[in-house]
N, C-alpha and C positions, 0 to 999 in steps of 0.2 A: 444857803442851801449847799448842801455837800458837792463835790465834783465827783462826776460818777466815776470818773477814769481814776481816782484814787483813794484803794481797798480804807475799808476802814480798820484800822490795827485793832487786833485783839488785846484785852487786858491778859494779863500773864497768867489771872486765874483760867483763863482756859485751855491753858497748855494742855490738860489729858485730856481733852475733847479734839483737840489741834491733835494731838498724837494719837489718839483713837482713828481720828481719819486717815493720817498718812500711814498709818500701819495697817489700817484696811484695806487701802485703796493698793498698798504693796501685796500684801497678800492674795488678793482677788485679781493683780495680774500675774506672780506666781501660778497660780492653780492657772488660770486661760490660759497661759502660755506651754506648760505641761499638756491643757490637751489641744492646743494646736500645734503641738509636736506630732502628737497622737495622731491626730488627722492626717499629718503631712503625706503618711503613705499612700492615704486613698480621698484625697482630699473632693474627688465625688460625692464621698457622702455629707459636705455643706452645700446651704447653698448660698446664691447670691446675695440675700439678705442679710444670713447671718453675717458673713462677711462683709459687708458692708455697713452691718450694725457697729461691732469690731471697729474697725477703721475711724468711723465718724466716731465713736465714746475714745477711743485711745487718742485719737488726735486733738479732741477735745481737752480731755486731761494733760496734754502732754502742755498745750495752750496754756494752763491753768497753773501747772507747777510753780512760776515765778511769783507767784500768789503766796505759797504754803513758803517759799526761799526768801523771800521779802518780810514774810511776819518773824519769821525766825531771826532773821537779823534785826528787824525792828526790836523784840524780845531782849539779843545780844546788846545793845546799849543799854539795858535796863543794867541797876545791880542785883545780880541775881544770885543766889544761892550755888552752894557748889552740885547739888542734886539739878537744880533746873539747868544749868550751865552743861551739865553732863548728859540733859533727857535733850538738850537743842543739839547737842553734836551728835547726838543718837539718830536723831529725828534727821538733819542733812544729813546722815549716810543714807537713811532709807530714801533719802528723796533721791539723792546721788543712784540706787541701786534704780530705784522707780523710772527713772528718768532711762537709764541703760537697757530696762527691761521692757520698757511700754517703745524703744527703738525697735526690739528686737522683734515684739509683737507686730508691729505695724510692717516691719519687713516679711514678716513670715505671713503675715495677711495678705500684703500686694501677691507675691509668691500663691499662696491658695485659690485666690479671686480669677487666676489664671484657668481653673480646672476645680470649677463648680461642678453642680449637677446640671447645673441649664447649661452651662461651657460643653460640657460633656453630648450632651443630649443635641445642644447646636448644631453638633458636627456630622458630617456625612461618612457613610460606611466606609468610603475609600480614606476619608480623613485619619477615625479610627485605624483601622486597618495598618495605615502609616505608622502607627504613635507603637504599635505591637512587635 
């Protein structure tokens, strides 16, 4: 029986499925990160959920990376072609980028969760008041 605590390695055929995820999973924090820039000014109109949704998927995935860093170097001992040799250093930048960007996210999420809509609403007029 397999040990669950160790991934089962990809065959090399599935490098552009391997590289379809990691490039999706980059892009789709791209764009979220874009609009919780957006948000930062009024960061009222999230609320606790969403933000909390957030946090728990990013920190999830952040968990996960050494997963997609491990098959690649598993791949790296194969011999590999000068194209796949070239789609795996491709692929660790974007984990490398992924990895810088899903920090950045979870920073700017702690930062929002501060001043939800319930955050907001929590508070008493004299609170408000203060923050003006």
């Amino acid at each position: 029986m397999p040990d669950p605590k160790q991934p089962q390695w990809q065959p090399i055929s599935q490098m552009p499925l391997v590289s379809e995820i990691i490039c999706g999973m980059l892009g789709e924090a791209q764009n979220l990160y874009k609009n919780l820039l957006l948000a930062r000014p009024k960061p009222h109109l999230l609320d606790d959920a969403t933000v909390a949704r957030v946090i728990d998927v990013y920190t999830t995935q952040k968990d996960d990376l050494w997963l997609y860093e491990g098959q690649l170097k598993h791949w790296q001992k194969s011999k590999l072609t000068d194209r796949q040799a070239q789609d795996i250093q491709r692929m660790q930048s974007h984990l490398l980028q992924l990895g810088e960007l899903i920090d950045k996210i979870l920073t700017l999420a702690g930062e929002l969760k501060e001043r939800t809509i319930e955050r907001v609403l929590a508070k008493s007029d004299e609170e408000l008041d203060r923050k003006s």
